[in-house]
C-alpha positions in Angstrom: 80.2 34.7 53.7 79.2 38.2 54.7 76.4 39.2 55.9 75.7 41.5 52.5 76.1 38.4 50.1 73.7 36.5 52.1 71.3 39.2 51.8 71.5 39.7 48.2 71.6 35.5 47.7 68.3 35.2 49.9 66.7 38.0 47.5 67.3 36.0 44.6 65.9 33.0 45.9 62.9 34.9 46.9 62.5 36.4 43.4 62.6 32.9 41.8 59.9 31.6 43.7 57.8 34.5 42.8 58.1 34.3 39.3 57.3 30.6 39.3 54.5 31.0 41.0 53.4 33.6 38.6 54.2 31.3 35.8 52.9 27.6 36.9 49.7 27.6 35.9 50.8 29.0 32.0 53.5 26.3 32.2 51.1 23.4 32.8 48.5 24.3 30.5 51.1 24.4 27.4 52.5 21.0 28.7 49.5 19.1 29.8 46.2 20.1 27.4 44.1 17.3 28.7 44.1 17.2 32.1 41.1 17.8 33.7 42.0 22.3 33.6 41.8 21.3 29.8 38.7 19.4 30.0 36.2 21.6 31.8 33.1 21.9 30.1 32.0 24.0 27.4 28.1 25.2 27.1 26.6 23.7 23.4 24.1 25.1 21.6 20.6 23.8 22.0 19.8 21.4 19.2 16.9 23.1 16.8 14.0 21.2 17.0 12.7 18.2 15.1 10.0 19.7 12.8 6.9 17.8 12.9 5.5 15.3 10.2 1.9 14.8 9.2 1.3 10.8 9.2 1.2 9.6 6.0 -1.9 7.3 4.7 -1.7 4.3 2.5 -4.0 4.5 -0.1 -5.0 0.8 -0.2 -5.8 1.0 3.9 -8.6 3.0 2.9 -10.0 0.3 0.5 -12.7 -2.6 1.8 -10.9 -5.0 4.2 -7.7 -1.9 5.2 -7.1 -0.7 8.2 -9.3 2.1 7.5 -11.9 0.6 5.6 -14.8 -1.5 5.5 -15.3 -3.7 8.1 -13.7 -1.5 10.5 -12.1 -4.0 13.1 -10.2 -6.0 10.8 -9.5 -8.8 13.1 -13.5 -9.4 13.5 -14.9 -12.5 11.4 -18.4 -13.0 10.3 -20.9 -10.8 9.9 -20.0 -7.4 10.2 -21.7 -4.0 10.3 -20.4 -1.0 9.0 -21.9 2.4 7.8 -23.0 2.9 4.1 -22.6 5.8 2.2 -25.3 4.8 0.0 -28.3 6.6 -0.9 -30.4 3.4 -1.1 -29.1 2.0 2.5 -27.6 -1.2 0.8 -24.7 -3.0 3.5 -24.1 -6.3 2.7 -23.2 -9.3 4.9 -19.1 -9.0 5.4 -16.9 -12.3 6.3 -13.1 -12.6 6.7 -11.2 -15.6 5.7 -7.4 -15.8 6.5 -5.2 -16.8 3.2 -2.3 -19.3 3.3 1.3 -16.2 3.1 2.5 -17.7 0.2 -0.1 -16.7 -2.1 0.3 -12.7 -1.6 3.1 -10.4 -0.8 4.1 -7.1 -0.4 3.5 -4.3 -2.7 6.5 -2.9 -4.0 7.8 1.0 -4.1 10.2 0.4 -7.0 10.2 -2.2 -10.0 13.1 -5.0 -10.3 15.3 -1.8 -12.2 14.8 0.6 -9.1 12.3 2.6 -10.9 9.8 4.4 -8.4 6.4 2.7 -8.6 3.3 5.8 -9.1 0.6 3.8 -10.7 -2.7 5.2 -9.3 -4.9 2.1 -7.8 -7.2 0.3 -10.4 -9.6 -2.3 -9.4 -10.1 -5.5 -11.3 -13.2 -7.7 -11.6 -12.8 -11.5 -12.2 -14.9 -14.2 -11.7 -14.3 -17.7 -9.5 -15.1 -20.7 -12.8 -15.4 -23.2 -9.6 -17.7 -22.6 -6.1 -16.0 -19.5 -4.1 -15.6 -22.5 -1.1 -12.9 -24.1 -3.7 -11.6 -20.9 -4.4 -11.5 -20.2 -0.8 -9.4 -23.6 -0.3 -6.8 -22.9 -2.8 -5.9 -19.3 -1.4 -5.6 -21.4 1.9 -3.2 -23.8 0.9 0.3 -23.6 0.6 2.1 -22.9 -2.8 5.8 -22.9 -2.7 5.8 -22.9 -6.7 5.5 -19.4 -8.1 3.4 -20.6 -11.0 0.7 -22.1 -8.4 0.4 -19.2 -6.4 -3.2 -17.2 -6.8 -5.5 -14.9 -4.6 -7.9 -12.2 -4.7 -8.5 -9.4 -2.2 -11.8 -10.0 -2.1 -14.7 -12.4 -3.0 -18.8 -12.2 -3.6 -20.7 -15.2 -3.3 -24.0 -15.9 -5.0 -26.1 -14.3 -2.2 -24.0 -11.2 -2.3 -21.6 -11.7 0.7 -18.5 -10.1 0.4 -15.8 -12.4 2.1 -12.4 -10.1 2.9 -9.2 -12.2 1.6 -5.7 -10.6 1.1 -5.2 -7.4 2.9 -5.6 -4.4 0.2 -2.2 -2.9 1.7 -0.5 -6.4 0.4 0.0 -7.3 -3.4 -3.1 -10.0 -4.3 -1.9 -12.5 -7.1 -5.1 -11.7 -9.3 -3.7 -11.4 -12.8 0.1 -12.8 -13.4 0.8 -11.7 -16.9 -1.1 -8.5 -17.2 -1.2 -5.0 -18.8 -3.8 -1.6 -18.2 -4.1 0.7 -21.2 -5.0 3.6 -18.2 -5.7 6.9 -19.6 -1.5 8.1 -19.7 -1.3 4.4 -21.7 -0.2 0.9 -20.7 0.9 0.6 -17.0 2.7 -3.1 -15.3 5.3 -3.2 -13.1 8.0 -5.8 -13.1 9.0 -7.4 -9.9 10.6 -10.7 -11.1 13.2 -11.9 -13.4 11.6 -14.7 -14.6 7.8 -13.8 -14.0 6.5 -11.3 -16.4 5.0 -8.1 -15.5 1.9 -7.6 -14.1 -0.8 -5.1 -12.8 -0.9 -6.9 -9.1 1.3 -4.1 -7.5 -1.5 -1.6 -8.2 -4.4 -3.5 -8.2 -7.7 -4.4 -6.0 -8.5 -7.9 -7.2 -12.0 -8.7 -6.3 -14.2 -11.9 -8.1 -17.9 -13.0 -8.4 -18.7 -16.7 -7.6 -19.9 -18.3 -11.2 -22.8 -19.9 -11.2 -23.4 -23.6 -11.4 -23.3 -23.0 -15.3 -20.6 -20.9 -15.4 -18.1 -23.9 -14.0 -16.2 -24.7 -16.9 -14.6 -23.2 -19.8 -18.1 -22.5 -21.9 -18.1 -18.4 -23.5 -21.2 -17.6 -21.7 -23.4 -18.8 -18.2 -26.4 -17.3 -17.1 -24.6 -14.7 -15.8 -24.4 -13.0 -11.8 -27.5 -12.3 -9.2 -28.6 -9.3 -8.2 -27.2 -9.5 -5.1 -23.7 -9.9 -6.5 -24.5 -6.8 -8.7 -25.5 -4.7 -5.6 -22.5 -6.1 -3.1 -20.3 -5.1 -6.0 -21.3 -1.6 -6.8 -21.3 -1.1 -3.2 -17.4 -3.0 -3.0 -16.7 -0.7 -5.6 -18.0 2.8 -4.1 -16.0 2.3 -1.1 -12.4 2.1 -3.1 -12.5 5.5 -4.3 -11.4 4.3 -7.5 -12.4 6.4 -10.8 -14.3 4.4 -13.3 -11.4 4.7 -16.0 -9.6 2.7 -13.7 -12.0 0.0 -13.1 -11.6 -3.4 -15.4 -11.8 -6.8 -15.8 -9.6 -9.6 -15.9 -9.6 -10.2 -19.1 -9.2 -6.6 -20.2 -5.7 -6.4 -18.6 -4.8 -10.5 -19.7 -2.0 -10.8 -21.7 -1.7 -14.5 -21.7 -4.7 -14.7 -24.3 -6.4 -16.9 -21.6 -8.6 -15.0 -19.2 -12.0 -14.3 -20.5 -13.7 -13.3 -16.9 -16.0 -12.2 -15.5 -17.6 -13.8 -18.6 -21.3 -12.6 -19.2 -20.7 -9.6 -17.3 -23.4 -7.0 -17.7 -21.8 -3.5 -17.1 -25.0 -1.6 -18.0 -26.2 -2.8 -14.4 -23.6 -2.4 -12.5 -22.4 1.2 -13.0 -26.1 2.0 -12.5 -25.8 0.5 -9.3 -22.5 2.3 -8.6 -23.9 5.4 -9.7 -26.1 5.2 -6.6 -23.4 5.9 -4.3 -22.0 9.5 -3.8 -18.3 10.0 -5.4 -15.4 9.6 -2.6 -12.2 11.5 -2.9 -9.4 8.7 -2.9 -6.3 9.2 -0.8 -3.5 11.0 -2.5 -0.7 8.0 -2.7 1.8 9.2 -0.3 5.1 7.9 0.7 3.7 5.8 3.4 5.2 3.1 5.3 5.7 -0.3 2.9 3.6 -1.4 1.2 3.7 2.5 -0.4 3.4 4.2 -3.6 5.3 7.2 -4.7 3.2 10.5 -4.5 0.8 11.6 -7.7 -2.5 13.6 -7.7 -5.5 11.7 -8.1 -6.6 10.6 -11.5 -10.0 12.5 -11.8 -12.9 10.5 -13.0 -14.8 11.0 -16.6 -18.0 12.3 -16.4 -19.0 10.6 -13.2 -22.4 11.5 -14.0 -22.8 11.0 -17.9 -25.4 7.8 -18.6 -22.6 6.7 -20.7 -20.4 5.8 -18.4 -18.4 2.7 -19.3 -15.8 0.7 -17.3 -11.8 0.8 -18.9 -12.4 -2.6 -20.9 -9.5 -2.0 -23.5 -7.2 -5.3 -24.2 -3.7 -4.8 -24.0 -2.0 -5.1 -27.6 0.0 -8.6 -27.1 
């Protein structure tokens, strides 16, 4: 071979390497797209940030025995002192009692159709028949049959002490077959398929002790002491609830049973509760469970007129 081929041969081969070099790296990103050349980092964009949200406040925590009412430790039993926003001073003596689970529950944000549940709070005013230590005994005990099951929020005895029983935030079962002819027209919510509709999902249930009198099934007793009337009014004030949605039991009864609280003299008490400044309810907000949907405030009527009167209109059956 002469000298001149080997020359030109050695060019070549020197040419060749060249362009491979210049070529590798093209060559191995179009054949291999995930090795690690392919997986080198890429910068993201920073995430927006979360936008903060204002706690939301349960309505019914507010009430007497809530997290944010009156008494204000809930866990503390016996007597309890709290501030009064009355102008006459009036606190009265303040007990806890626990109540046996299956006699409350819940309170629901939509009905047994998935309707959204915006009934404003009312509060309902029964009375006990038997001594609030038997009535006290039965919310105790354990009732595994729906029709058996029965409590109250909240209790008065005869010398006016107020004894804290279902937690407002749960639903109380005050009034099983019920109906409240509010100012918009009737209001219940059904839960059940076999229990019929009922005010309990909305309602603060609170009951006087009857007298000895009162402890059967005559129309009339001698009626409540003052001291009920006062603890009452005072029960009353710290709800926030507008007198057009304050009632009785047997108001809101459709069962054409419930005649409580029987000998009930409203002249007294809503002078008594007209002794305590109005407080602005909480809006119902969509608050951890138990919730309500969101509504404005149902504004009272003519908080100040002398004729007030509670919302005492029977359902029509």
């Amino acid at each position: 071979m002469t000298s001149k081929v080997r020359i030109l041969l050695r060019s070549l081969l020197y040419g060749l390497i060249a362009l491979t070099i210049v070529l590798a790296p093209g060559v191995v990103r179009a054949i291999a797209p995930n090795t690690v050349l392919a997986q080198l980092p890429v910068a993201q964009p920073s995430p927006s940030p979360t936008p903060a949200v204002a706690p939301t406040i349960n309505p019914f925590s507010r009430m007497p025995g809530g997290e944010l009412g009156a008494p204000a430790n809930r866990s503390n039993v016996g007597v309890t002192t709290v501030a009064s926003n009355a102008s006459n001073g009036y606190v009265p003596r303040q007990e806890r009692v626990t109540v046996n689970s299956t006699n409350y529950d819940r309170r629901m944000p939509v009905d047994i159709y998935g309707n959204p549940v915006n009934n404003q709070p009312i509060v309902v005013i029964h009375e006990t028949v038997g001594s609030a230590a038997s009535a006290i005994n039965t919310f105790r005990n354990n009732h595994p049959n729906d029709n058996d099951q029965v409590s109250y929020h909240s209790l008065i005895k005869r010398d006016g002490t107020i004894v804290y029983l279902v937690p407002p935030e749960m639903r109380a079962y005050g009034a099983g077959n019920s109906v409240f002819n509010g100012p918009n027209g009737p209001e219940t919510v059904r839960l059940d398929t076999v229990l019929p509709p009922s005010v309990n999902n909305f309602a603060y249930h609170t009951s006087l002790e009857s007298p000895a009198d009162g402890r059967g099934n005559s129309s009339r007793h001698s009626g409540y002491s003052d001291a009920q009337y006062r603890s009452l009014a005072w029960l009353v004030a710290q709800t926030g609830v507008p007198t057009n949605r304050i009632t009785t039991h047997h108001a809101v009864d459709r069962s054409g049973t419930r005649r409580d609280p029987r000998s009930f003299d409203n002249s007294k008490f809503l002078a008594l509760l007209r002794t305590y400044p109005p407080v602005t309810p909480a809006p119902l907000t969509p608050a951890s469970a138990p919730q309500l949907a969101p509504q404005p405030p149902v504004p009272d009527s003519q908080p100040d007129s002398p004729n007030l009167e509670l919302n005492l209109s029977s359902p029509e059956p």
